[in-house]
N, C-alpha and C positions, 0 to 999 in steps of 0.2 A: 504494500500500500504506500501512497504520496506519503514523504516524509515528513514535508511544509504544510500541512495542511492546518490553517488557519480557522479561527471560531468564525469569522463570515464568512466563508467557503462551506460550512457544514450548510443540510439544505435547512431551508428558513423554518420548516414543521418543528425538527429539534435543535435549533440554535438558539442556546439558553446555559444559561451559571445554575441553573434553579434543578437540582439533583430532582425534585419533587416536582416538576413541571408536568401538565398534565400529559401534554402529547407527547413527550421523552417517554414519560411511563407507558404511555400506550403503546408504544414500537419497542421497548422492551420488552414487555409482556407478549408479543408477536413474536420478538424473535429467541427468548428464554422459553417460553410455553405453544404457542400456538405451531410456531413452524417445525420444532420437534415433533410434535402429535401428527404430522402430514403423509400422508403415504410418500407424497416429494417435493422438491423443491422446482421448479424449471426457471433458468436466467436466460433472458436473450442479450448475451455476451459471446465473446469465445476466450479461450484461454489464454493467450500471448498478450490476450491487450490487459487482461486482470488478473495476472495468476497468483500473485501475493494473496489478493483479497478473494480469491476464490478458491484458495488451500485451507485460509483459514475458516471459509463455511463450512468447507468440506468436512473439516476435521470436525465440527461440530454437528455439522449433519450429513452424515454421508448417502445420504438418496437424492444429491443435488444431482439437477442435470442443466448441463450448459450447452444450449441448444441454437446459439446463436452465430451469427447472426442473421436473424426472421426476415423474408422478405425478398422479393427478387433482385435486388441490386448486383449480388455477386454471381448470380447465375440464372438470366432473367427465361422463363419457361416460353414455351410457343403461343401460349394463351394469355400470356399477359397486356396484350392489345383490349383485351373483351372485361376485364378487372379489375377495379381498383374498390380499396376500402377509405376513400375520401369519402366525407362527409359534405366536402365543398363541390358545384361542381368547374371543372378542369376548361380554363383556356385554350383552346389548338393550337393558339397561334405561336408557343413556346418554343418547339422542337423548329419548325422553319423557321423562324426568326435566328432562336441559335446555328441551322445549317449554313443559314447567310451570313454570319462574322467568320472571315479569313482566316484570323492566327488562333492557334489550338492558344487553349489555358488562358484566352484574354476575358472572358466575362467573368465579371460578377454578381454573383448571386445572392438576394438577398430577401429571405423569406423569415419572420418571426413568428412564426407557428400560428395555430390555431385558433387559439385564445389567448395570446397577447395582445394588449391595447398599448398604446402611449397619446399623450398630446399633442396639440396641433403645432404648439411651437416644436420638439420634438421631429414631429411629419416635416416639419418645414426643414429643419437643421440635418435631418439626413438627404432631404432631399437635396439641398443645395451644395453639402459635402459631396454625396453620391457625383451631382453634374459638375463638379470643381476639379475632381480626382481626375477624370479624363478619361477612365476606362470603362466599356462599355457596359451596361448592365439590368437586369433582368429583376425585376422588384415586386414581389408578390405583394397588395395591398389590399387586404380584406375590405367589402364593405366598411365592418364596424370596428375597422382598426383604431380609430381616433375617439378617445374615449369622451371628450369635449364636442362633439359632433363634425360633420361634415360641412361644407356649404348648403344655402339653402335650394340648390338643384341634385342636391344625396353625393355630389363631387365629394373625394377626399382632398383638402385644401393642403393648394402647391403655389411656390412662388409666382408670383408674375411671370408668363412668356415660360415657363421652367417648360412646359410638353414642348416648345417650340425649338428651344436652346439643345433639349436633349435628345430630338427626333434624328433616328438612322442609328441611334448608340445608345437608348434608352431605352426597357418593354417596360410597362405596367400593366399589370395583369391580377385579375381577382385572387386565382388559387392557379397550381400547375402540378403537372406530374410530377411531383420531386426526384423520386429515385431516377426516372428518365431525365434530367435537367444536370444533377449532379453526374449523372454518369456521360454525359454529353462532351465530345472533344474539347469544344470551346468554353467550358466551362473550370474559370482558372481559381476561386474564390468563394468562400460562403459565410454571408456577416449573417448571424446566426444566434436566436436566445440562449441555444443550446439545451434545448429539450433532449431527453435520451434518443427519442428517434433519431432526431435530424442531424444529432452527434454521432452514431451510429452511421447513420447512409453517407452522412459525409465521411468516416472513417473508411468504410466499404469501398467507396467512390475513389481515393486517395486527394479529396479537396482538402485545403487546408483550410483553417477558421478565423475571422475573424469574429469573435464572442462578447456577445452583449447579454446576461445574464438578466432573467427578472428574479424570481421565485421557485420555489422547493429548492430538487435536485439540481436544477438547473446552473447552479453557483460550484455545485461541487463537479457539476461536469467540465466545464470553462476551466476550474482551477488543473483537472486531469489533463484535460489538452492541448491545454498551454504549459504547464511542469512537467507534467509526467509524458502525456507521449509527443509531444515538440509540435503540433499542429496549429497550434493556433497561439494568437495575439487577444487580451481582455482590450476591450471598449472601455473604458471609463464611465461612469451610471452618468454624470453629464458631459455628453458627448454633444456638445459643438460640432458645429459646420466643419471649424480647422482640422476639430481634432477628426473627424470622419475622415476627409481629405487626405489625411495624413495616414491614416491607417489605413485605408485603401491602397495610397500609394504605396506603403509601407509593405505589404501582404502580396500584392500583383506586381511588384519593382524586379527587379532581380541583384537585390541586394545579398549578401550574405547571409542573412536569417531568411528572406524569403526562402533562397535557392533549400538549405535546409530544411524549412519545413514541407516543401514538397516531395525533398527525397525520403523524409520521415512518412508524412501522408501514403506514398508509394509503397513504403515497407508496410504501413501498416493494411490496406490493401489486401497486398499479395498473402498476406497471413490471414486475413477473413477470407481471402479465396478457398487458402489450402484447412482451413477449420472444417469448413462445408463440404470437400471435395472427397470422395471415399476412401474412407482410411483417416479421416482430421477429427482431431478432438469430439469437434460439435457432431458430425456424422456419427460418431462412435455411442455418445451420449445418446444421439435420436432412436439409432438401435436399440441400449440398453431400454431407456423409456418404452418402447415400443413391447419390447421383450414384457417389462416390466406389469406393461398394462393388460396384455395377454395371459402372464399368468396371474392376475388377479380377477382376471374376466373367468380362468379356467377353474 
């Protein structure tokens, strides 16, 4: 496990001095009592990226299975055109838009999940960092992303001229396929909450991160991959225009840390290929489960 791991890095449920806090006690009791009594445990992880912290479940419960990582990213099936488990539904325009920018690794990507909100000044200060940085980029913007509302024609509010300034090197788009987006040649970047999924498919992907954390786990994933496995850069919680600008430029440049953390993204990658691949950890685990369910079926 991270060695630096700091009291705001722990997720915000149990980040607390208060030994007697209520929700500490509850996730104790979960994982002293309740996860013991389980016929099993399933992680969608794999084991190269967590193995400190997944030796020591183990050793306290040994019917874990680490079955990850879920999803078609690292091995996408023939029907995955007809499928998706979005709740949003999916812009077209994503995948052409990205076949049309020239140089591999140049977009970036910037989607903050689900249910994340922020404010409109906020919307405005990435937006104007995002068109200052110069690199081209693809910006998933929920309806009800801006928790102060929208304009009053349901627009989500953007500088002056900003669609005009940024058209040919700008998409805005409701929702998109993620896994297809991150796995996209041109796609060089992902400023990212860091929810476990999207930390996940972007590790799968070998995109590296730039991470802006709100709530839970979210803080403690950011703090993983940026220390521990070299992918990403934290955003700062007020994140200005400059400092956007600079972090972008910063993540897409071909500086010495960028150049790094893509060769780290790439390693970690080819290790959630070989996880899932037959004969890889997580393969191995799926069997067991598999086995497992069968003789309790029998």
């Amino acid at each position: 496990m991270i060695s630096n791991l700091r009291l705001r890095d722990f997720p915000t449920f149990i980040r607390t001095t208060d030994a007697d806090d209520v929700m500490l006690t509850i996730n104790i009791k979960q994982c002293e009592l309740d996860a013991p009594a389980a016929d099993g445990i399933l992680l969608n992880t794999y084991d190269d990226l967590e193995r400190a912290a997944l030796d020591a479940i183990r050793e306290r419960l040994p019917n874990t299975f680490v079955v990850g990582p879920l999803g078609p990213e690292v091995s996408p099936p023939s029907y995955l055109p007809f499928l998706t488990s979005s709740l949003w539904k999916e812009d077209g325009r994503c995948i052409a838009w990205l076949d049309a920018q020239a140089a591999d690794g140049s977009v970036m990507y910037v989607n903050f999940g689900s249910i994340t909100v922020m404010t409109r000044d906020q919307m405005v200060e990435f937006a104007r960092g995002l068109a200052d940085a110069g690199s081209p980029f693809l910006w998933v913007v929920r309806p009800d992303m801006v928790r102060d509302g929208g304009d009053d024609d349901g627009k989500v509010p953007v500088p002056d001229g900003f669609a005009e300034e940024v058209a040919g090197r700008g998409l805005m788009v409701g929702w998109c396929d993620q896994e297809a987006v991150l796995g996209h040649r041109a796609t060089g970047g992902f400023l990212s909450h860091c929810g476990w999924n999207s930390t996940l498919e972007s590790l799968c992907a070998g995109v590296p991160m730039l991470c802006w954390p709100f709530f839970s786990e979210q803080v403690t994933n950011c703090r993983y991959a940026c220390e521990e496995w070299g992918v990403g850069v934290q955003m700062p919680r007020e994140a200005g225009r400059g400092k956007v600008e600079a972090a972008v430029r910063e993540l897409m440049g071909d500086g010495d840390k960028a150049v790094a953390m893509r060769r780290k993204a790439a390693e970690w990658k080819e290790k959630a290929v070989r996880a899932v691949a037959a004969g890889g950890s997580s393969q191995r685990d799926l069997e067991r489960l598999v086995d497992e369910i069968a003789h309790v079926k029998g």
